[in-house]
C-alpha positions as CSV (number, residue, x, y, z in Angstrom):
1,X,79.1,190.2,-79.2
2,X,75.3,190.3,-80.3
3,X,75.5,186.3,-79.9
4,X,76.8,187.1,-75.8
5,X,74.2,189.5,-75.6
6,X,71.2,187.6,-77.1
7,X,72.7,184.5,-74.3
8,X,72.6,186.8,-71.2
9,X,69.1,188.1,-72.0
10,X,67.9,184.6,-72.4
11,X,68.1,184.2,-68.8
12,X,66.9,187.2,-68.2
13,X,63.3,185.6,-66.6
14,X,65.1,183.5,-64.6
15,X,66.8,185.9,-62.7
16,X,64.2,188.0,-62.3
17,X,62.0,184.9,-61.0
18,X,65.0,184.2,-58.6
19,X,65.3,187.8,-57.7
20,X,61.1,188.2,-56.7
21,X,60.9,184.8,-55.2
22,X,64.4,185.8,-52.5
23,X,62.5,189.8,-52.4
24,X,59.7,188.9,-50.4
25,X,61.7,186.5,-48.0
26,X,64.2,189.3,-47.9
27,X,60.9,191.7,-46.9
28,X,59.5,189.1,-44.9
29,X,62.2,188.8,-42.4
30,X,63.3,192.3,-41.7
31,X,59.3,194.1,-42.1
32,X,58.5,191.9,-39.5
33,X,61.8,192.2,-37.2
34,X,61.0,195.9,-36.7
35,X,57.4,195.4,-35.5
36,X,58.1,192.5,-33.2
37,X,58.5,195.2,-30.0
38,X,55.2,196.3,-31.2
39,X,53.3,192.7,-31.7
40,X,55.2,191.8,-28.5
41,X,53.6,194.4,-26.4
42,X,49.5,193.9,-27.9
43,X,49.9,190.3,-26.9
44,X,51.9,191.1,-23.6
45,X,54.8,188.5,-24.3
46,X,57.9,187.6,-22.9
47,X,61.0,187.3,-25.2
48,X,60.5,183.2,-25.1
49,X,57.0,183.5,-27.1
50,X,57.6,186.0,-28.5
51,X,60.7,184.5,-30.7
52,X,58.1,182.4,-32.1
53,X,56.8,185.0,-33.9
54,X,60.1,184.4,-36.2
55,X,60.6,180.7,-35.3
56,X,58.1,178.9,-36.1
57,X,58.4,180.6,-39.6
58,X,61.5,179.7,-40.2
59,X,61.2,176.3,-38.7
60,X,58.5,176.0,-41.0
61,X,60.5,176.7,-43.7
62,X,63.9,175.0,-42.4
63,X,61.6,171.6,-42.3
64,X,59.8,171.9,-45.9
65,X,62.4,173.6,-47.8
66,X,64.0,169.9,-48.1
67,X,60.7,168.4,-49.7
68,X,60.2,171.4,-51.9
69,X,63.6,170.8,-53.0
70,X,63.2,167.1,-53.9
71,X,59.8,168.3,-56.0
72,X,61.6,171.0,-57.6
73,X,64.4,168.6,-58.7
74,X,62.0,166.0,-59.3
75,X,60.3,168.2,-62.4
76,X,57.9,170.4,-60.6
77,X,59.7,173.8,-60.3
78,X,57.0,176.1,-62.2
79,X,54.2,174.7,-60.0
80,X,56.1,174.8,-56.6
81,X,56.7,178.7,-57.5
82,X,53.9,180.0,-58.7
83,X,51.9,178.3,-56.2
84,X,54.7,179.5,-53.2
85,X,53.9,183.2,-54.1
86,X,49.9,182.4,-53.9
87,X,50.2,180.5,-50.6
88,X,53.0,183.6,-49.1
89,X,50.3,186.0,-50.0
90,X,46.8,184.7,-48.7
91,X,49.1,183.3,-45.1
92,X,50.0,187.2,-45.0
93,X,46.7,188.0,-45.2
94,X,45.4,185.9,-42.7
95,X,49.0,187.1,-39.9
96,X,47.5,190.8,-40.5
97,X,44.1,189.6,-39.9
98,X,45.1,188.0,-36.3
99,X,43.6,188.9,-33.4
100,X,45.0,185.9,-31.2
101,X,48.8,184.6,-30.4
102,X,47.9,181.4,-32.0
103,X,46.4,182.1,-34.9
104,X,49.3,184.4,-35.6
105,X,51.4,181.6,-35.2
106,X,49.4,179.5,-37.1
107,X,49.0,182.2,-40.2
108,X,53.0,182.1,-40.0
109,X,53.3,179.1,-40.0
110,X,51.4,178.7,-43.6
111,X,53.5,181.5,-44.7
112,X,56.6,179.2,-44.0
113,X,55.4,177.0,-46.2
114,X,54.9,179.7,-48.9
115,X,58.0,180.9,-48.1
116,X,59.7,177.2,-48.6
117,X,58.3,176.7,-51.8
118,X,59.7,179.8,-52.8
119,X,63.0,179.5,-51.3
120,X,63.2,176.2,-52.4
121,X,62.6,176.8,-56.4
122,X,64.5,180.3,-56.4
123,X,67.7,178.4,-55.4
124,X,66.9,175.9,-57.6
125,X,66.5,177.5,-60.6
126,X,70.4,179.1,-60.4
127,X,71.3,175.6,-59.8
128,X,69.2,173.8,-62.8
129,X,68.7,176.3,-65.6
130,X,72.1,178.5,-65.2
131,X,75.3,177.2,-66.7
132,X,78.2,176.4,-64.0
133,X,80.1,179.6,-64.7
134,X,77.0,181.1,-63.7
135,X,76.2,179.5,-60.4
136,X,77.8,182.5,-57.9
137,X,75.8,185.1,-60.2
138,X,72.4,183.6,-60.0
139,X,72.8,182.7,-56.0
140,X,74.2,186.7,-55.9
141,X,71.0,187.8,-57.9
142,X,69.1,185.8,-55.1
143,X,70.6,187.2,-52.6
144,X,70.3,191.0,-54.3
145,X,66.5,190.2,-54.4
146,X,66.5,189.1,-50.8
147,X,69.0,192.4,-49.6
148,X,66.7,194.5,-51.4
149,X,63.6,193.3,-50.1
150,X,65.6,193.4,-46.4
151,X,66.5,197.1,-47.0
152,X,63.3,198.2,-48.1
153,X,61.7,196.2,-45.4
154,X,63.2,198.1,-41.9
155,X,62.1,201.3,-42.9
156,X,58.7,200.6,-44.4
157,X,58.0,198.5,-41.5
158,X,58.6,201.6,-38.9
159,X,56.5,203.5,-40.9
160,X,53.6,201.0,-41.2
161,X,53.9,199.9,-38.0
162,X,54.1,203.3,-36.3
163,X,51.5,205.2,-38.4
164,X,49.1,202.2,-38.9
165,X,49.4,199.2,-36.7
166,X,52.0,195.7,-36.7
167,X,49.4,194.8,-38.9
168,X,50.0,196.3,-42.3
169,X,53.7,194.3,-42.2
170,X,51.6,191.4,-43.4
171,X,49.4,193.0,-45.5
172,X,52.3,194.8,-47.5
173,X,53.2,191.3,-48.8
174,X,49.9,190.6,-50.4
175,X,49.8,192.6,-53.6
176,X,53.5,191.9,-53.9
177,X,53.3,188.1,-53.9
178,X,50.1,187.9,-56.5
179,X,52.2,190.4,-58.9
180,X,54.8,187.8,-58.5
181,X,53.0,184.7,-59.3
182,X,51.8,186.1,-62.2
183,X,55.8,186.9,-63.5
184,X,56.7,183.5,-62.6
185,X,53.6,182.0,-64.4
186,X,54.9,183.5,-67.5
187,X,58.5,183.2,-67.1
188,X,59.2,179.8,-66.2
189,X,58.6,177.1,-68.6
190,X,56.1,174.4,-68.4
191,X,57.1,171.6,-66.4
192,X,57.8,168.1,-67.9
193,X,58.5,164.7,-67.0
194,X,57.6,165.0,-63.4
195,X,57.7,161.7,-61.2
196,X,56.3,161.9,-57.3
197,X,56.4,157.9,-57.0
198,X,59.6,157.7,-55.2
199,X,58.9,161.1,-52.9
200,X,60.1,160.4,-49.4
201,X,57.3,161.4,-47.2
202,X,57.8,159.7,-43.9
203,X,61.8,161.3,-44.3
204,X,59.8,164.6,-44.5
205,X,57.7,164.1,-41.3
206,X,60.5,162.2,-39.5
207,X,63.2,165.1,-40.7
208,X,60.3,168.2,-39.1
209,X,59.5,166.7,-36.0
210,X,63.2,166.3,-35.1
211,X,64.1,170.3,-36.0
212,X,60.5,170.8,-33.9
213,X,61.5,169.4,-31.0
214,X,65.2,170.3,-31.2
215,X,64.6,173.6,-31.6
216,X,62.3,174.2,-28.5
217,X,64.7,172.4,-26.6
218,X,66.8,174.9,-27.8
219,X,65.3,177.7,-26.7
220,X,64.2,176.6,-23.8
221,X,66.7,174.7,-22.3
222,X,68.8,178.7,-21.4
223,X,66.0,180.6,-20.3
224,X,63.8,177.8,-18.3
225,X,65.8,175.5,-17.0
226,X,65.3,171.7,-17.1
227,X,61.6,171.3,-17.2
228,X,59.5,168.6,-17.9
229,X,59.1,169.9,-21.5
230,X,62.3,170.6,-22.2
231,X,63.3,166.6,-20.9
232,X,60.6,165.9,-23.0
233,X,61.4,167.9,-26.1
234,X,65.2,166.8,-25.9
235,X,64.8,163.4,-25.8
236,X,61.7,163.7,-28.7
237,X,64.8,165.0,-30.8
238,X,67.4,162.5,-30.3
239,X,64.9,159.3,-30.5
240,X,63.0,161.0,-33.7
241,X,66.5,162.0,-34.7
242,X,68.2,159.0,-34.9
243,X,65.2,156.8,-36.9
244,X,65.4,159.9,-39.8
245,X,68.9,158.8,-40.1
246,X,69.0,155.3,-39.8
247,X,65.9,155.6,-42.0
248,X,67.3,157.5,-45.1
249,X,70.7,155.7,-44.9
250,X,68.2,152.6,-46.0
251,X,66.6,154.9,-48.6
252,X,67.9,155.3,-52.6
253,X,65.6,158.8,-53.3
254,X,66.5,160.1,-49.1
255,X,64.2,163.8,-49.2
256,X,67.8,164.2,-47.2
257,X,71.3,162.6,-48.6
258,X,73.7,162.2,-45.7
259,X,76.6,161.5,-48.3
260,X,77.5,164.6,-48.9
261,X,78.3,164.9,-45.6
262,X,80.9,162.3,-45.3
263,X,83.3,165.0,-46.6
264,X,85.1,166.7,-44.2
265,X,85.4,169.8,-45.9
266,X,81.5,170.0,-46.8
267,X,80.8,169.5,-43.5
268,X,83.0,172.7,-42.4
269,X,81.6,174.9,-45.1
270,X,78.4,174.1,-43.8
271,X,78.8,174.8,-40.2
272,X,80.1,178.0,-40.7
273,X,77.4,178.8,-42.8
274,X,74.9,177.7,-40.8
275,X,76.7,179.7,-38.0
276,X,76.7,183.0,-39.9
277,X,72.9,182.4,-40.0
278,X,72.3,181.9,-37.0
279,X,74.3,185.1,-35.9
280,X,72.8,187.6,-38.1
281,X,68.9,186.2,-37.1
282,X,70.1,186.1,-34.0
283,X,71.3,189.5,-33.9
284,X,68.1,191.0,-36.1
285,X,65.9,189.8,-33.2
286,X,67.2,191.0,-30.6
287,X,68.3,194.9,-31.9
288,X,65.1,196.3,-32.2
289,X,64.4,195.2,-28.4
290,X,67.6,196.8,-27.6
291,X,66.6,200.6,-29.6
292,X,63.4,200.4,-28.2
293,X,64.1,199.4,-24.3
294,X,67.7,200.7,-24.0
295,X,68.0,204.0,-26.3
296,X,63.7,205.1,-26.0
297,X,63.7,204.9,-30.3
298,X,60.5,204.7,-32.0
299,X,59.5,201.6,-34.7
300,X,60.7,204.3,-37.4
301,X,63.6,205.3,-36.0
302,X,64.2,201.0,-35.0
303,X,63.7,200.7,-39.3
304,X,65.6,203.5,-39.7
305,X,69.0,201.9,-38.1
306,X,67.8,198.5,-39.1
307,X,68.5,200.1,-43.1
308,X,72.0,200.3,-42.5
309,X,72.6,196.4,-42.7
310,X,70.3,196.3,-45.4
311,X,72.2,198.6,-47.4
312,X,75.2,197.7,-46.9
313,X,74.4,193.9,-48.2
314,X,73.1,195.4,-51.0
315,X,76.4,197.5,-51.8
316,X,78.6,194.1,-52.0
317,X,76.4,191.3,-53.1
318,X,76.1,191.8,-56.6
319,X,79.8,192.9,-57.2
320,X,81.7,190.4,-54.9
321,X,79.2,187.3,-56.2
322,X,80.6,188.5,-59.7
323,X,84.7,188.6,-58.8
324,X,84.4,185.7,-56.3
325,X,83.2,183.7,-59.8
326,X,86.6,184.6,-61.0
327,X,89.1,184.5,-58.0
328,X,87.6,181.8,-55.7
329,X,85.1,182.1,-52.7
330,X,87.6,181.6,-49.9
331,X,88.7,184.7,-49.3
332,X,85.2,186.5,-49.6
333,X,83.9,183.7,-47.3
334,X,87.2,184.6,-44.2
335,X,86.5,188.2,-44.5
336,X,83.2,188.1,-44.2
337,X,83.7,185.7,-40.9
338,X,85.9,188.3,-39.4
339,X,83.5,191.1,-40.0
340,X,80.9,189.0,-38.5
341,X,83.2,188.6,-34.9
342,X,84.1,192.2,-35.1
343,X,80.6,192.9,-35.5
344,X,79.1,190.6,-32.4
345,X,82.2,192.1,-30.4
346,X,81.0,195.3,-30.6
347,X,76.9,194.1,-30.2
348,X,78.2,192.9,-27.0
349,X,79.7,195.8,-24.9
350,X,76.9,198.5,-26.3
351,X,75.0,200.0,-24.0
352,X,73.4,203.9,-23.8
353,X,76.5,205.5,-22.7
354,X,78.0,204.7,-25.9
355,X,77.5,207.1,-29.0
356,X,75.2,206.3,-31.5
357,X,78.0,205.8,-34.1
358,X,79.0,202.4,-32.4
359,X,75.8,201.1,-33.5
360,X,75.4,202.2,-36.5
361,X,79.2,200.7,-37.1
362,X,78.1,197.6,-35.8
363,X,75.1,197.3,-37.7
364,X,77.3,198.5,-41.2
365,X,79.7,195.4,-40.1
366,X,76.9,193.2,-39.8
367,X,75.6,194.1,-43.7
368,X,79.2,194.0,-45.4
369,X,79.5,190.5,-43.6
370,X,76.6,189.3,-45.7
371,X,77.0,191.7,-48.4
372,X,81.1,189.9,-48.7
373,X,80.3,186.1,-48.2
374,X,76.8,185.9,-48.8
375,X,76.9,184.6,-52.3
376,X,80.8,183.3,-51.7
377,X,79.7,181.1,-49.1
378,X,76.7,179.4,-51.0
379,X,78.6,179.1,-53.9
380,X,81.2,177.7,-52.0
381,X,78.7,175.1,-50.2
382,X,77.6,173.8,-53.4
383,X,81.4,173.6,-54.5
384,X,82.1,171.1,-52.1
385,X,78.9,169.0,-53.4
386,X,79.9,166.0,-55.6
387,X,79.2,167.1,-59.1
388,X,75.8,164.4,-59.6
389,X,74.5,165.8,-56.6
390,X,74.0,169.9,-57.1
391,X,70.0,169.6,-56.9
392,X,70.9,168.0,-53.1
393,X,73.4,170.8,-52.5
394,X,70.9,173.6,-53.8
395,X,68.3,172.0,-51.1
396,X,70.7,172.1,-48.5
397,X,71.8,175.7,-49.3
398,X,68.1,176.8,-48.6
399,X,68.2,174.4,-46.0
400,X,71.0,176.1,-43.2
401,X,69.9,179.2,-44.4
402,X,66.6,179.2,-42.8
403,X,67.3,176.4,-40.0
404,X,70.2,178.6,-39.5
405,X,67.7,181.7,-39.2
406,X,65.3,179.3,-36.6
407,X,68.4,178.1,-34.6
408,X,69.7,181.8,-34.3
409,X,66.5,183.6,-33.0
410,X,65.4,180.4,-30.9
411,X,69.2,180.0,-29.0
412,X,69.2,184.2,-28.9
413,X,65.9,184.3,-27.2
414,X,66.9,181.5,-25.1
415,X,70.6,183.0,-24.0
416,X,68.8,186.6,-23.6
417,X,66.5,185.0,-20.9
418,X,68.9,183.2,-19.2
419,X,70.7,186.4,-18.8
420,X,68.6,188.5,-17.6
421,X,66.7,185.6,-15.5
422,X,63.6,187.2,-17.0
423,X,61.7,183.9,-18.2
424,X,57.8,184.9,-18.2
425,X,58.5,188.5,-18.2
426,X,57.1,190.8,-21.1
427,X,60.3,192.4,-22.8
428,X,58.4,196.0,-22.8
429,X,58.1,195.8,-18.7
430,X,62.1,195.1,-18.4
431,X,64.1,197.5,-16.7
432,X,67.1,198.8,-19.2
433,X,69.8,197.3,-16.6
434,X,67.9,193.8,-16.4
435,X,67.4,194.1,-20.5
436,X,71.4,194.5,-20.8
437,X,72.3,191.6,-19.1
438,X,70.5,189.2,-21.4
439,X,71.5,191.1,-24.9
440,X,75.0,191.0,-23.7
441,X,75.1,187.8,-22.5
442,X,73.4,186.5,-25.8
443,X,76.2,188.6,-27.8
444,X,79.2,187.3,-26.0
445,X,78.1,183.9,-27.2
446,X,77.4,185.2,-30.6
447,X,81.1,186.4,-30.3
448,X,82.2,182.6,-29.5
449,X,80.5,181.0,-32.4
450,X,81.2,183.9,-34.6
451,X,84.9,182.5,-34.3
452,X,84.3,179.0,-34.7
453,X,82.7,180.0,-38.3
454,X,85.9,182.1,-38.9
455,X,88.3,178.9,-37.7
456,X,86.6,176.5,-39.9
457,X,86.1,179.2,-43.0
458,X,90.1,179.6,-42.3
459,X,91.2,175.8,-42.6
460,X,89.2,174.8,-45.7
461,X,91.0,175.6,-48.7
462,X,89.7,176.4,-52.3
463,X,88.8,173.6,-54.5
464,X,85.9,171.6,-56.0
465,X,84.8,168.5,-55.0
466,X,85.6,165.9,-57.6
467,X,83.6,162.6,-55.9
């Protein structure tokens, strides 16, 4: 028994590390959800530009998360962390700081790549430094960090915002993130054997420009039309597209290895992943738009509500990461899916007639979802990864989470303005009946997806990959 105990609190620093490193994503993304009403408004934006706000962070991170990956796995982890916290911290400085759209958007995108290296050495170290059995747990520790930083984060964020300015959400981040740095610095061991001669740069640019210019096409394709930048955009992505993958197919060290998605089942697994994502981003942009312009709530009362997802994540992670490690992922991963349909359904017939209770249900659905499969669904992922290919699998893991987050908010934004035909038009000035037509519009195609996740979650069965 002391023997088991002694081994548990050996990894101990690890899973704190993981833990801080997913906490201030976790903050990150739902601190700054609750104040985007506010930003929106001081900058007069429309819900196009203002998705940016939470794009182009996530794009950010969706396009370096990969390269931090390959320099994590290539011997570099304790430098890629400590340095991600550092870099998260000063970028949040500077987003508080910002007195112009663009340099907002700038600031986040630095703090992208802060949050990449983070994201990308976090996931990493439950894939590198844990033992097998141990795999669920450390990516349910992650995901603990990052529920706990998300149900902190609504809540603070009203406050901040309400009683201070939007500003302070960035500045909350700073002392956080040099605290953290400092842990990791002493946690981790020093690197060894680290080799960059084989690092796949043009892959890297090749691979960001595509998810660039795919994404705007993305959103702009629903709520502008075909335009001469969305032509443009569209046909950026398929060319730059197509020479990434004719490119790494030629590669031996690829920053991205399409093998592992000649399986059929990986390639399931991640769709629906990628999928739940995109929903719950999706659905995180748009709500606090919805509290403030449909139901007249303050930012507090927006972080307030906002809580209840939060805290219901938190509830399940833990637990279910620890029993799915024992009975399988599948059925974690179905439930989840169902809750998630359930939980768009409902999103998409709200409106202020309804009692208050209907959102806060939704919103609880919306948590357990991610509080159920969360870890399940990761663990699962990396399941279907053949066995000399985990550091690839752990990339990709961070990978459709935060392209997943991009695509959500980017296609959300996009289906809300085509809905509501209000392309151009700040979100504050809407009228509540021009408002609804976009959210529900956006949430019936949640609904849709939602289901295809749930279909393809269905079909896969259990197993490991054995290739």
């Amino acid at each position: 028994m002391a023997k088991s105990n002694s081994y548990a609190r050996a990894h101990i620093p690890l899973l704190v590390t993981i833990a801080l490193g997913m906490f201030l994503d976790g903050l990150d993304g739902t601190i700054v959800n609750v104040a985007l009403p506010d930003i929106s408004e001081s900058f007069g934006m429309d819900s196009s530009m203002s998705s940016w706000i939470v794009t182009v962070y996530f794009l950010v991170l969706a396009g370096m998360v990969l390269i931090f990956g390959k320099l994590c796995d290539s011997g570099a982890i304790k430098k890629i962390i400590t340095a991600g916290f550092l870099v998260f911290s000063l970028a949040s400085l500077a987003c508080g700081l910002s007195n112009d759209i663009v340099v907002l958007l700038a600031a986040r995108a630095v703090q992208g790549v802060g949050a990449s290296m983070l994201a990308a050495s976090s996931v990493m170290l439950s894939v590198k430094f844990l033992p097998s059995h141990m795999t669920s747990f450390g990516l349910g520790v992650g995901l603990l960090g990052s529920s706990i930083g998300a149900a902190i984060g609504p809540a603070l964020g009203g406050v901040l915002a309400e009683t201070l300015s939007w500003h302070w959400v960035f500045f909350i981040n700073v002392p956080v993130g040099i605290a953290a740095a400092l842990i990791a610095h002493r946690a981790i061991p020093a690197d060894t054997g680290f080799d960059r001669s084989a690092f796949d740069y043009r892959g890297s640019v090749l691979l960001f420009l595509s998810l660039v210019t795919g994404l705007y096409a993305l959103e702009s394709f629903p709520s502008h039309g075909v335009t001469t930048m969305t032509v443009v955009s569209l046909v950026l992505f398929v060319v730059l597209f197509t020479v990434f993958v004719v490119y790494e197919r030629r590669l031996a060290v690829p920053v991205l290895n399409l093998r592992v998605f000649r399986s059929g089942r990986f390639v399931a697994v991640s769709v629906s992943f990628l999928v739940m994502n995109a929903c719950y981003m999706g659905c995180l942009y748009l709500l606090p738009y919805y509290m403030r312009v449909e139901l007249g709530f303050d930012t507090i009362m927006c972080g307030l509500f906002l809580l209840v997802a939060a805290v219901m994540t938190l509830m399940f992670c833990l637990k279910v990461g620890k029993i799915a490690d024992v009975r399988g992922n599948r059925p974690f991963v179905i439930a989840g899916c169902f809750l998630m349909v359930v939980a768009m359904g409902l999103f998409s017939v709200m409106d202020a007639s309804m009692p208050t209770w209907v959102l806060i249900l939704g919103l609880a659905l919306l948590g357990t979802m991610w509080g159920v499969a969360g870890g399940p669904v990761g663990g699962r992922l990396i399941d279907n990864v053949p066995a000399d290919q985990r550091g690839s699998g752990s990339a990709l893991l961070s990978f459709f989470i935060y392209f997943g987050s991009a695509m959500g908010t980017a296609l959300f934004a996009g289906l809300f303005g085509f809905g509501s035909a209000s392309a151009g038009q700040p979100i504050a000035d809407l009228d509540p009946a021009v408002f609804m037509d976009g959210f529900g519009f956006a949430m019936m195609f949640g609904v849709a997806i939602a289901a295809v996740a749930l279909v393809l979650s269905w079909v896969v069965n259990e197993g490991r990959s054995r290739a």
